[in-house]
C-alpha positions in Angstrom: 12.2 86.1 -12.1 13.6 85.4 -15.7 11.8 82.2 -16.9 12.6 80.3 -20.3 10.5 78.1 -22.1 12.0 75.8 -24.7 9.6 75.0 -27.7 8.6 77.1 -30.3 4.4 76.1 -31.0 0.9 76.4 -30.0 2.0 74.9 -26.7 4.9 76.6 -25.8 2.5 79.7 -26.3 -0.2 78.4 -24.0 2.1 77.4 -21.4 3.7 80.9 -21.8 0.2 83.0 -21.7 -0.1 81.2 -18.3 3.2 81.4 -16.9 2.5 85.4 -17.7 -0.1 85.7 -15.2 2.4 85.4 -12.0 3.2 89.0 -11.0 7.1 87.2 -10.0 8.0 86.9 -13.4 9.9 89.6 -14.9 11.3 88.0 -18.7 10.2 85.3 -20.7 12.4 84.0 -22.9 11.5 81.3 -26.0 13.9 78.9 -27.6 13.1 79.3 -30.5 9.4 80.8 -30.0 7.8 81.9 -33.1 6.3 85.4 -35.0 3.2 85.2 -33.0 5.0 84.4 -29.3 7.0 87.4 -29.8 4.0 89.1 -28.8 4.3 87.6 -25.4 7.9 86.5 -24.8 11.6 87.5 -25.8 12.0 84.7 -28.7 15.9 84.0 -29.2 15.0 82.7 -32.9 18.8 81.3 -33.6 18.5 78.5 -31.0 17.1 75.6 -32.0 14.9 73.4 -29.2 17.2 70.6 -30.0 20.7 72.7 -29.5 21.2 71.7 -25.8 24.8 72.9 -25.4 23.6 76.5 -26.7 20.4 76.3 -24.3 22.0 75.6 -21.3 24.8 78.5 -22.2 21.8 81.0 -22.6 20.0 80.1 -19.5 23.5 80.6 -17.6 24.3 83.6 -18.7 20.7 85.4 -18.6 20.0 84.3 -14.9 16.9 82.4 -15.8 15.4 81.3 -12.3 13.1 78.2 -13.6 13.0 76.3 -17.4 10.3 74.5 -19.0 11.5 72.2 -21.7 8.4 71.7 -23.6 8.8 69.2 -26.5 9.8 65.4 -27.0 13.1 66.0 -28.4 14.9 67.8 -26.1 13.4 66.0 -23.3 15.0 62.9 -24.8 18.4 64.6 -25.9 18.3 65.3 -21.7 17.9 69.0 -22.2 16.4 68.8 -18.1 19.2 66.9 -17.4 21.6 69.5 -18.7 19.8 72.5 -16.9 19.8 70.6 -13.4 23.9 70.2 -14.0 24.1 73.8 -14.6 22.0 74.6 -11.2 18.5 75.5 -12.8 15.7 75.0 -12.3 13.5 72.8 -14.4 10.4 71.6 -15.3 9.6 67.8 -16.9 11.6 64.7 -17.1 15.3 63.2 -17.1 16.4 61.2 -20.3 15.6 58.0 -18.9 12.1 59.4 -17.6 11.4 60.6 -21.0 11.7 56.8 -22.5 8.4 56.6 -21.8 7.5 58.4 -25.2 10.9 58.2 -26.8 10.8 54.3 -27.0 7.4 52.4 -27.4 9.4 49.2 -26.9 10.1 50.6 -23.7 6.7 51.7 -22.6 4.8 48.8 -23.9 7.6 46.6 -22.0 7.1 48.4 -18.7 3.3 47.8 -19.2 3.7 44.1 -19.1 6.0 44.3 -16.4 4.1 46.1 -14.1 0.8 44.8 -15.4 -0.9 48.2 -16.4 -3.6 47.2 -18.8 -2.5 47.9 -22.3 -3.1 46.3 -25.7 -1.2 43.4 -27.0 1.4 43.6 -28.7 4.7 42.1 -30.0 8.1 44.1 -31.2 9.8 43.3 -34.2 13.5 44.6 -35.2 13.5 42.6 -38.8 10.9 43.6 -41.3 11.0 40.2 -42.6 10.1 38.5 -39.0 7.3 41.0 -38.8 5.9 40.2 -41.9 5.8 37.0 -41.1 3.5 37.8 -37.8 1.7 40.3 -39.6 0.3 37.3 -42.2 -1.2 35.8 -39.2 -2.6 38.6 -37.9 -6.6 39.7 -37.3 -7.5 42.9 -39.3 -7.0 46.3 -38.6 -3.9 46.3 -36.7 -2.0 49.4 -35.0 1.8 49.4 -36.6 3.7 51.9 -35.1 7.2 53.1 -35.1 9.4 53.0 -31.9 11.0 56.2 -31.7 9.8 60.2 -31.8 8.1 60.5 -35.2 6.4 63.9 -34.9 2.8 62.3 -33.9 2.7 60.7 -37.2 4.6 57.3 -36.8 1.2 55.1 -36.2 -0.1 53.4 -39.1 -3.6 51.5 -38.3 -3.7 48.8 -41.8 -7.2 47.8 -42.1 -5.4 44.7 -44.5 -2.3 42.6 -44.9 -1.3 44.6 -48.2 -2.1 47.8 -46.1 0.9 46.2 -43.7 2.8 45.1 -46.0 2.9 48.6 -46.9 3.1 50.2 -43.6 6.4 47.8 -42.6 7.8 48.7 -46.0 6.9 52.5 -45.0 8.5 52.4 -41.7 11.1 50.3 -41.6 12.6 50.1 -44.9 12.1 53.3 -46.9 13.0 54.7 -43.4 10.0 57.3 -43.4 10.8 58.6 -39.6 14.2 57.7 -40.2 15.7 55.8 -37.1 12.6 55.9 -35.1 11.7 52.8 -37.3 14.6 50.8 -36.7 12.0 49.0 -34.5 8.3 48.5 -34.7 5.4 47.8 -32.3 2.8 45.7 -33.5 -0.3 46.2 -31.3 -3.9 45.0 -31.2 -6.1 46.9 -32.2 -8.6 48.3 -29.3 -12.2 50.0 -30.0 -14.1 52.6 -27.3 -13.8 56.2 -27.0 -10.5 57.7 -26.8 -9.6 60.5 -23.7 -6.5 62.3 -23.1 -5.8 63.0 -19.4 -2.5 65.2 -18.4 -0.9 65.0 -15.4 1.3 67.3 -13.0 3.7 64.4 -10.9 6.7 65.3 -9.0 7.3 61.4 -9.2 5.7 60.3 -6.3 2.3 62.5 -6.3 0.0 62.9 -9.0 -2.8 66.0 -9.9 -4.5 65.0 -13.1 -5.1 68.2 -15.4 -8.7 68.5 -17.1 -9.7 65.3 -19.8 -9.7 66.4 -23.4 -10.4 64.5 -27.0 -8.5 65.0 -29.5 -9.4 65.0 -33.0 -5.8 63.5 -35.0 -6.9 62.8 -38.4 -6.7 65.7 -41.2 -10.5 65.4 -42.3 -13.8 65.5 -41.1 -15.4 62.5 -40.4 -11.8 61.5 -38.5 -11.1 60.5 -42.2 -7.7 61.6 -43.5 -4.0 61.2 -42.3 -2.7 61.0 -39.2 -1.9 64.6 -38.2 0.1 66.2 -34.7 -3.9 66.8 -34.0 -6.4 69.3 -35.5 -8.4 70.3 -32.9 -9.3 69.9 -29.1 -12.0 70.0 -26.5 -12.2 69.8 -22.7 -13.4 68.3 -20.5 -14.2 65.1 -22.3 -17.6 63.8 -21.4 -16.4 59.7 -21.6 -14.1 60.7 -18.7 -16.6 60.0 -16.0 -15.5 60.8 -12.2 -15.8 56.5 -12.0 -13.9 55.8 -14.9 -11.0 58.8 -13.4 -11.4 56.3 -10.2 -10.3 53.4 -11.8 -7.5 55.3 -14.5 -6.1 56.1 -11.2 -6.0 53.1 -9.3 -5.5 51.0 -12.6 -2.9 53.4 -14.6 -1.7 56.2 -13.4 -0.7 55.5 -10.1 1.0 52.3 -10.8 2.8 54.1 -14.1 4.5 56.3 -11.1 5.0 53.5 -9.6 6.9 51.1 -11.9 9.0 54.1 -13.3 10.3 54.6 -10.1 11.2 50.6 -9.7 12.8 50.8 -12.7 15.2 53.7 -11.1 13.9 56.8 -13.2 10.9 58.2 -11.5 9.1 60.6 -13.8 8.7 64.2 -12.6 6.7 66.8 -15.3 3.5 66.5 -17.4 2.8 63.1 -17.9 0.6 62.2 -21.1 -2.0 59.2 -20.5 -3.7 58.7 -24.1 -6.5 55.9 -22.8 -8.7 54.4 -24.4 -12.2 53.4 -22.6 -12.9 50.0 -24.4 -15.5 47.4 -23.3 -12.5 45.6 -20.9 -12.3 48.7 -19.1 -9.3 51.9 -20.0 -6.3 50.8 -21.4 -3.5 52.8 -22.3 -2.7 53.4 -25.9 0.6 55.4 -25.2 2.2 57.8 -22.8 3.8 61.1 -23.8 6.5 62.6 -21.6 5.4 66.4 -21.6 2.4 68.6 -22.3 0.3 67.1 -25.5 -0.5 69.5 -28.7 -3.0 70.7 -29.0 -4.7 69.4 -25.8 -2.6 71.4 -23.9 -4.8 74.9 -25.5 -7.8 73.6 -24.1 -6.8 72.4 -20.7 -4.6 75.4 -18.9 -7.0 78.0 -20.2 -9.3 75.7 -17.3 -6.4 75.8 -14.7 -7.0 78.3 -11.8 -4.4 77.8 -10.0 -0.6 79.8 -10.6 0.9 77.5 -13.2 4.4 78.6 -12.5 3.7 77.6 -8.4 2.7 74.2 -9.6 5.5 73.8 -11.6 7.9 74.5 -9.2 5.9 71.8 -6.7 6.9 69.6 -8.7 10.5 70.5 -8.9 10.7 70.7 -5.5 8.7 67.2 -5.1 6.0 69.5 -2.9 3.0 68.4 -5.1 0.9 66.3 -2.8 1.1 69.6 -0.8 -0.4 71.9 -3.2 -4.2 71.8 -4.3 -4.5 72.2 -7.8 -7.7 74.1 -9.0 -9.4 74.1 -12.0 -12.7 76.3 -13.7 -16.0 74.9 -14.3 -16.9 75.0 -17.9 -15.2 74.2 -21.1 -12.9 74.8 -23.7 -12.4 74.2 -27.5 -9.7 74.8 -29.7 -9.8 74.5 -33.7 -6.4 74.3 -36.0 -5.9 76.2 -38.8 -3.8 74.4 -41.1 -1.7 74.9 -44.2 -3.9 73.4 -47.2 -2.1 70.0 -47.6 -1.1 69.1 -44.5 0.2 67.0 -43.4 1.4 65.9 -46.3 3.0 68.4 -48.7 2.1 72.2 -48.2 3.3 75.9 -49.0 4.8 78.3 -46.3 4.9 82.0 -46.2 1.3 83.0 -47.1 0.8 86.2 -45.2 -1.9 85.9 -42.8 -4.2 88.7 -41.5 -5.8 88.5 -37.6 -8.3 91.2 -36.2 -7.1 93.8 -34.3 -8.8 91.6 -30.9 -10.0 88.4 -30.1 -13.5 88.7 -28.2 -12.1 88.0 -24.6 -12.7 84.6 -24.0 -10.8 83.7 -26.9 -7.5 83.2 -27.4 -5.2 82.1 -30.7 -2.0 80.4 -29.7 0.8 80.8 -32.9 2.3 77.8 -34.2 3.8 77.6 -37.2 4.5 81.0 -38.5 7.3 83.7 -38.2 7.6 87.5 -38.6 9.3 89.0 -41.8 9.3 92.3 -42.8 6.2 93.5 -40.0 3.8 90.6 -41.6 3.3 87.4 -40.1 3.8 84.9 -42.5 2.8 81.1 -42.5 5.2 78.8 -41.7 4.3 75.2 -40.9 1.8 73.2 -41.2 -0.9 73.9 -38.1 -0.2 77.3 -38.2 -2.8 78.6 -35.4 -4.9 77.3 -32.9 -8.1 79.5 -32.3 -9.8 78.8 -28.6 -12.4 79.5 -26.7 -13.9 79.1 -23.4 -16.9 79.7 -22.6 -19.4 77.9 -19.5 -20.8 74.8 -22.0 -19.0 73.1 -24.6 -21.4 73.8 -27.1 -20.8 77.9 -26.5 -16.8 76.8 -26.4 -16.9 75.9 -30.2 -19.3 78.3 -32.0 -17.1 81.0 -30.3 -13.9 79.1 -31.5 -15.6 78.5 -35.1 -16.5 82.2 -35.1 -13.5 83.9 -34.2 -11.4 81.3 -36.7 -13.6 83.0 -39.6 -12.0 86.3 -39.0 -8.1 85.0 -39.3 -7.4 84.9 -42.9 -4.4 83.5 -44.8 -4.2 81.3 -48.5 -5.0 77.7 -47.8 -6.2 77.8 -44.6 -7.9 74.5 -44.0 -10.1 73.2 -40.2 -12.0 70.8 -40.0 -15.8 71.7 -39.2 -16.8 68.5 -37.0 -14.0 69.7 -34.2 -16.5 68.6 -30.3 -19.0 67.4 -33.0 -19.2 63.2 -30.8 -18.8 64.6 -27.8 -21.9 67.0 -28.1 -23.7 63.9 -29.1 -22.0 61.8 -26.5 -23.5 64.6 -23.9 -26.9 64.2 -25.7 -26.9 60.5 -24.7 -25.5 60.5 -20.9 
């Protein structure tokens, strides 16, 4: 079977590795892919993610048997929609399912509706009108844009200058361009944060593993916002009672109230939680496999990938058990020095000849040239490791990171660091 996999990152190439290990599968193809997915997948570098017309063509005339659109933006352009048109197979949601990332206005509306516990918020189309709300406001406060903004359109101001600032930023000097044509302003919620992925066929629901992810560029979770800088799994806040109640509390009635509103949501559904003193709350959904969460969590799955995948295609999930390794998993970025903020491409890189064999580096951000592999974005690689404790997980992540070498490579060093002491505690 010929399989394509829209995307061209660190998690298009994890979900690749895995869809490898079915004997069916013949071809895989990447739209776009990357230098270091070539490895394991034809890459078709000339179309873009985002070029729907051109990937529906392709996967016509190269008899692909099943698609997985991987990223945000094609999901919302209705790339799945597309494919199903043109009679393939595909994995993750319809436009309208994939509002649940697209627009925060619509998530945080559907969460009020349905009564999924969320924080408070209010949505504000004039700059001058949320000014205005922000002057009454209690300190910090989560500001965040309402469309796709890379990962990167949540401000948290600590003061009113800060958003005063963060408005301006968003809304005025345009920084994710239409994405801020509205803005959520949101409460701000304390407690440990979890990341829990989900395989639904819209009606049935398999959480994935838990993982934490580590957003901000420096150590210390000081810095910028980033698209995420490292990951581990499982995460040890997500307690077995606390999954109980996510389940009965969030992610069931999530299915639920996307169904009411006539757009049930069939793929990888994201639920980033917070665990705060009220109990979890949801801080926002994504509509497809997280980045870089996804590196830690199906190096854990046991079961076939692609099988599950097309269980929930075929709305046979409740049918299949889904089967995960005991252990855990760690992944560290290596990223372009300046990121996320201004940084330098094309720095060759040099990897060893092998990774020990429970590591694994997932490519994403750099391209071929010339028979080098050059840098080219800013999280260039993401180096994991599994191993049967967490602690093991990162010093063979840390270790194997050392040996990939390129000019500016910056991780951070505290990647697992608070949930090794939250472990300590339990």
């Amino acid at each position: 079977m010929n399989l394509l996999v829209v995307g061209g990152g660190g998690r298009e190439h994890a979900i690749i590795k895995k869809l490898k290990e079915n004997p069916a599968v013949s071809t895989i193809y990447a739209l776009p892919g990357n230098g270091g997915i070539a490895q394991d997948a034809t890459c078709v570098p000339e179309i873009g993610a985002s070029d729907i017309p051109a990937i529906v063509a392709f996967a016509k005339s190269h008899e692909i048997g099943f698609a997985v659109v991987a990223p945000d933006d094609p999901l919302a352009l209705g790339c799945v929609d597309r494919l199903h048109e043109a009679g393939i197979p595909c994995f993750g949601p319809s436009a309208a399912a994939a509002r649940i990332e697209s627009s925060k206005v619509f998530s945080k509306n559907l969460m009020k509706k349905y009564g999924i516990p969320t924080a408070g918020y209010a949505v504000f189309s004039d700059p001058a009108e949320a000014l205005a709300y922000l002057r009454g406001a209690s300190f910090p406060i989560v500001v965040k844009a309402d469309g796709l903004a890379l990962g990167k359109g949540v401000l948290i101001p600590q003061n009113l200058p800060e958003a005063e600032e963060a408005v301006k930023t968003i809304m005025e000097d345009k920084a994710f361009g239409d994405s801020g044509n509205e803005i959520v302003v949101e409460e701000f919620l304390t407690g440990p944060e979890v990341s829990v992925l989900a395989f639904t066929d819209g009606a049935a629901i398999s959480p994935m593993v838990s993982s934490m992810d580590h957003k901000r560029a420096g150590d210390g979770d000081t810095g910028l916002n980033t698209g995420g800088m490292g990951t581990i799994a499982p995460n040890p806040y997500y307690t077995p009672e606390i999954a109980k109640v996510c389940m009965d509390t969030i992610f069931l009635p999530t299915l639920a109230a996307m169904r009411a509103e006539g757009c049930p949501f069939k793929g990888c559904l994201y639920f980033g939680l917070m665990l705060t003193p009220d109990g979890p709350k949801v801080i926002e959904y994504n509509c497809r496999f997280g980045d870089p969460e996804t590196q830690v969590v199906l190096p854990l799955l046991k079961s076939d990938l692609l099988t599950v995948m097309q269980a929930v295609e075929n709305e046979t999930l409740s049918a299949l058990p889904v089967e995960w390794h005991q252990g855990a998993a760690a992944c560290v970025i290596l990223a372009s020095g300046g990121y996320p903020s201004h940084y330098e491409k094309g720095k060759v890189m040099t990897l060893p000849a092998a990774f020990p064999e429970n590591v694994t580096c997932y490519h994403a951000g750099d391209r071929l040239e010339g028979g080098e592999l050059l840098t080219s974005g800013g999280r260039v690689l993401g180096v994991a490791a599994t191993a049967s404790t967490l602690r093991e997980a990162l010093r063979d992540a840390y270790a194997a990171a050392e040996t990939v070498t390129f000019e500016g490579k910056y991780m951070r060093r505290d990647i697992g660091q608070l949930a090794l002491r939250a472990m300590e505690e339990q």
